[in-house]
Rosetta silent file (secondary structure, phi, psi, omega in degrees, C-alpha in Angstrom):
SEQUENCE: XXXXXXXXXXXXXXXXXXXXXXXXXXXXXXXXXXXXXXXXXXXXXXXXXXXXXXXXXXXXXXXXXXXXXXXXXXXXXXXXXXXXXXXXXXXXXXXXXXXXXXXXXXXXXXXXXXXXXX
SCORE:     score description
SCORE:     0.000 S_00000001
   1 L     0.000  134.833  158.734  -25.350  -60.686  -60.976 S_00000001
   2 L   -98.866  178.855 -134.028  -26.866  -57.612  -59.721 S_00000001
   3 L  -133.695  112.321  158.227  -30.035  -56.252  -60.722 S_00000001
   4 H   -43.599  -50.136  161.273  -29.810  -52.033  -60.850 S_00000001
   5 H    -6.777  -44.928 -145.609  -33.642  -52.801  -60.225 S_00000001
   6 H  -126.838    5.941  156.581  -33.174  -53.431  -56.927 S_00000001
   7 L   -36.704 -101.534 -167.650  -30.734  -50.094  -56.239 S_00000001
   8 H   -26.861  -63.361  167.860  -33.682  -48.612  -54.672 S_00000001
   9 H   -70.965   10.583 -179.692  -34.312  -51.228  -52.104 S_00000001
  10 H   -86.819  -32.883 -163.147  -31.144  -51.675  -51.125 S_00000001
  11 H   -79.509  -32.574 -169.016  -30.976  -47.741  -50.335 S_00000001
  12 H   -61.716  -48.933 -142.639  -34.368  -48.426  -48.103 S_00000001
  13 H   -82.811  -56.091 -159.929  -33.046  -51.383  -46.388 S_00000001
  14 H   -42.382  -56.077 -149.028  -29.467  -48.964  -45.797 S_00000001
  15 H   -81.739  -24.732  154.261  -31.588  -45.875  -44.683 S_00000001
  16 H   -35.552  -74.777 -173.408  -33.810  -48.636  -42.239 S_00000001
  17 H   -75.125  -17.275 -169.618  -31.139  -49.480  -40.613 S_00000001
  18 H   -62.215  -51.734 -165.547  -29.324  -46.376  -40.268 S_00000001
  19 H   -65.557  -39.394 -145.872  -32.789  -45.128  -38.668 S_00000001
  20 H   -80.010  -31.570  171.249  -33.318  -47.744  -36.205 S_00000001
  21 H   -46.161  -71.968 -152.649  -29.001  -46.905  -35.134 S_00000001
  22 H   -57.527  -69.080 -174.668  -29.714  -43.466  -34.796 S_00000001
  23 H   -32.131  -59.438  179.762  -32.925  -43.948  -32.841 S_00000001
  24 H   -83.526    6.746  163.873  -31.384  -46.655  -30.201 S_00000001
  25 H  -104.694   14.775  160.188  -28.075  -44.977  -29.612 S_00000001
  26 H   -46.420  -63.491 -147.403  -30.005  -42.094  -28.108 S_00000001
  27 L   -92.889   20.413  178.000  -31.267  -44.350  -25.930 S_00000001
  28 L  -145.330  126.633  179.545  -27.773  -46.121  -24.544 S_00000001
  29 L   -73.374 -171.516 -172.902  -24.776  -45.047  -23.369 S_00000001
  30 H   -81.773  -60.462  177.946  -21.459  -46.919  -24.782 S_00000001
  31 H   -32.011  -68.701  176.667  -21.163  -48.674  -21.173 S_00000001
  32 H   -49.370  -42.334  178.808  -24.468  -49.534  -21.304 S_00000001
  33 H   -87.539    1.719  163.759  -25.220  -51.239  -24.665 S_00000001
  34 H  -110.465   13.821 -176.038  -21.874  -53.129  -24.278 S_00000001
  35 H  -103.271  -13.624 -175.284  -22.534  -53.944  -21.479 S_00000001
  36 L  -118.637  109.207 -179.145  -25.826  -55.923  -22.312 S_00000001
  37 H   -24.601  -55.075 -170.146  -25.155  -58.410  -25.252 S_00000001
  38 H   -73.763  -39.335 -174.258  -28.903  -58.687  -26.944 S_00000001
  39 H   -90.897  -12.301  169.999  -28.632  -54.937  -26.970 S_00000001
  40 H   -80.193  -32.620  168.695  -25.044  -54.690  -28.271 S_00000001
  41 H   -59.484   10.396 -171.848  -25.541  -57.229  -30.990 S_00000001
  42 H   -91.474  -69.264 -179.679  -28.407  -55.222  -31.779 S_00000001
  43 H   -76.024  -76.442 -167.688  -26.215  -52.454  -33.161 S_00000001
  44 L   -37.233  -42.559 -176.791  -23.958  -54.782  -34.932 S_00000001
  45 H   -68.001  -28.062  157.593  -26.679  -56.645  -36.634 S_00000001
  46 H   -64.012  -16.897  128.048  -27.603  -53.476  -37.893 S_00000001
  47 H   -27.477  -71.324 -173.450  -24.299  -52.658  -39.256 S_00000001
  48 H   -27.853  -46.986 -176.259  -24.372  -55.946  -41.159 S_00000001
  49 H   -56.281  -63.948  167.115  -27.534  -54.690  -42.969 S_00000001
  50 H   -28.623  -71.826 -162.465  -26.102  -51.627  -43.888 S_00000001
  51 H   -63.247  -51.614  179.829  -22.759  -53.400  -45.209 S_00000001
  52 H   -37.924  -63.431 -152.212  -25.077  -56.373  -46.681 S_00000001
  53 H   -67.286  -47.496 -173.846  -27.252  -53.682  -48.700 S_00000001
  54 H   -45.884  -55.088  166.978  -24.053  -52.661  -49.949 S_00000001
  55 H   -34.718  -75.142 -164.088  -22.708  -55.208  -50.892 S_00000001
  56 H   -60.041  -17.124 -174.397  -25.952  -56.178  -53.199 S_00000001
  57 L   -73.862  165.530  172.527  -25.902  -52.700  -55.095 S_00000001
  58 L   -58.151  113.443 -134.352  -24.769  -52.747  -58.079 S_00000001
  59 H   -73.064   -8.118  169.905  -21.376  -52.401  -58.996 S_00000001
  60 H   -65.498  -30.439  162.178  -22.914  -49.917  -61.628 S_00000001
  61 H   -58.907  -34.245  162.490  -24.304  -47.954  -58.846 S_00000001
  62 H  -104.933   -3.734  149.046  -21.246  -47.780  -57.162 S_00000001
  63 H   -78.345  -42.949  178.130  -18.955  -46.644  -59.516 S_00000001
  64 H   -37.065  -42.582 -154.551  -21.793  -43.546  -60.691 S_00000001
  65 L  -116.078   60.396 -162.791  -21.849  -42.896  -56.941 S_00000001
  66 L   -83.260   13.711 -171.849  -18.025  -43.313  -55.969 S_00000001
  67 L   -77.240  -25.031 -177.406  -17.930  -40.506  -53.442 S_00000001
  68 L   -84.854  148.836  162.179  -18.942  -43.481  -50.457 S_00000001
  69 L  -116.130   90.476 -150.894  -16.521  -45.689  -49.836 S_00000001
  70 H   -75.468  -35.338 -173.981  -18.288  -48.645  -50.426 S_00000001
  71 H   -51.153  -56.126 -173.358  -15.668  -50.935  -50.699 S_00000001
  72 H   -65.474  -37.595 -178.309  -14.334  -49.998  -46.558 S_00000001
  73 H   -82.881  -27.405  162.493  -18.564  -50.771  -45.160 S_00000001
  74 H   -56.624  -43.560  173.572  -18.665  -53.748  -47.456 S_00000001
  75 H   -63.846  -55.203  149.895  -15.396  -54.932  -45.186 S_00000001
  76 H   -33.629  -64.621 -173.171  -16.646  -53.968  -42.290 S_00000001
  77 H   -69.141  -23.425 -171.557  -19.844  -55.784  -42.331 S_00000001
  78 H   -74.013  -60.825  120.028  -17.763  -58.770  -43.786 S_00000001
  79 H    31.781  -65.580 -167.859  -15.902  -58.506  -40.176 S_00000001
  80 H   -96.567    2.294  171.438  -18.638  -58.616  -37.817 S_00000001
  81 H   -84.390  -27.274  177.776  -20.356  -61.294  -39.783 S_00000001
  82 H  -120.660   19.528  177.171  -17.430  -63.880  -40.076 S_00000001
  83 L   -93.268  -36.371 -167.688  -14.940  -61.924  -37.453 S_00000001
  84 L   -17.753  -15.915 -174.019  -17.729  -61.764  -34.862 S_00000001
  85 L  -115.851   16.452  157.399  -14.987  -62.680  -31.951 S_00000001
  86 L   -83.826  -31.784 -145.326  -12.933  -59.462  -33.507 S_00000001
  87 L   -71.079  131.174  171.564  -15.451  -56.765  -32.786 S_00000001
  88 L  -104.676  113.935  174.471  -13.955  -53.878  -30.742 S_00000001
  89 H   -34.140  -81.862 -125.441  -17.207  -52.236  -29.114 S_00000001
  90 H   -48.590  -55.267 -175.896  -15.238  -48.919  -29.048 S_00000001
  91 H   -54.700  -25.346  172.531  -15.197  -49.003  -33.329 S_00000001
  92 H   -61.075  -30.919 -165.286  -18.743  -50.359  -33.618 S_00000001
  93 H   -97.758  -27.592 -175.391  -19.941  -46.998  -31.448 S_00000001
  94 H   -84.520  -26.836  170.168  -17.762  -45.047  -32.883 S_00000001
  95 H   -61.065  -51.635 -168.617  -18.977  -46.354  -36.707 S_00000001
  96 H   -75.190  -31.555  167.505  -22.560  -46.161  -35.138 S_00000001
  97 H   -85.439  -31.859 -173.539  -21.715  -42.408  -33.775 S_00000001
  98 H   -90.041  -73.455 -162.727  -19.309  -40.722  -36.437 S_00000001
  99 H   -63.363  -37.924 -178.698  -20.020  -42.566  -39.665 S_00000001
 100 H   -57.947  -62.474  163.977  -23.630  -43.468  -39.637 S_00000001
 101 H   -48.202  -17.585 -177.433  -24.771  -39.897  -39.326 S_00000001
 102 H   -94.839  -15.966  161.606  -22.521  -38.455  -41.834 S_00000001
 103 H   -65.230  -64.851 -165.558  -24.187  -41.892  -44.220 S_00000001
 104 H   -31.299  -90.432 -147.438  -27.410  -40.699  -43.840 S_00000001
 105 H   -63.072  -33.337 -174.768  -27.877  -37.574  -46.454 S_00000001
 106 H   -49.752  -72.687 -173.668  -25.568  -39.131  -48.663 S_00000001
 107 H   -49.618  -61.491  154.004  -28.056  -42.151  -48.770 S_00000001
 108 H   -11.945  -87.421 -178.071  -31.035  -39.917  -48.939 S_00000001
 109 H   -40.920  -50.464  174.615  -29.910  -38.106  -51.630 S_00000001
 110 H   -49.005  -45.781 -172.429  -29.244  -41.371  -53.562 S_00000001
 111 H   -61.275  -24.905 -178.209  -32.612  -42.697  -52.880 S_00000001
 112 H  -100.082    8.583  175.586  -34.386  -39.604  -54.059 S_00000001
 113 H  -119.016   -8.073  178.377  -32.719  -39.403  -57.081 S_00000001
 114 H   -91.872  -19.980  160.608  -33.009  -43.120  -57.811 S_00000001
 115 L   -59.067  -49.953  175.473  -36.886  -42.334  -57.009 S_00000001
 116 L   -95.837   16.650  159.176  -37.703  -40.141  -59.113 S_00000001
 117 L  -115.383   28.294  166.127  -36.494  -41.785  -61.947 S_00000001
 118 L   -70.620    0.000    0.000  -38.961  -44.951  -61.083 S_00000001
């Protein structure tokens, strides 16, 4: 079962990884980070978290907050974790360029609102 408790750190570990995406795909081109393994697997493992955290919230938390579509990043991460010899670079960069930024406030806003009611 899952613990609403732990809603907040799940939103941490999401908005973690989200930062560390956003930070490194600055700093790589598509060619480049698919082109070097340790750094494309980089960005995938950081998917995972993101899908992983998801996963663990609560399903009360994700029906209140049913505007994400938790259900499609919960698939996703189930994909590159037991799929791993499916992954099409172009949709990981395009997940890591389009969707992660457009995750972000949404996750923010959850986090601060699950914050101030600690």
């Amino acid at each position: 079962m899952r613990d609403q408790t732990n809603d907040l750190f799940r939103l941490e570990h999401i908005l973690q990884a989200i930062e560390v995406l956003t930070k490194n795909k600055t700093k790589y081109s598509f060619e480049e980070a698919t082109s070097d393994p340790i750094v494309f697997f980089g960005f995938v493992k950081h998917v995972e978290i993101i899908g992983e955290a998801v996963y663990m919230l609560s399903k009360e938390f994700r029906a209140e907050h049913s505007d994400v579509d938790w259900d499609m990043i919960e698939k996703m991460c189930h994909v590159l974790v037991h799929g791993y010899y499916h992954i099409k670079p172009e949709q990981l960069w395009a997940t890591v360029e389009n969707d992660i930024p457009s995750l972000k406030p949404i996750i923010e806003k959850y986090y601060m609102e699950l914050k101030r009611k600690e």
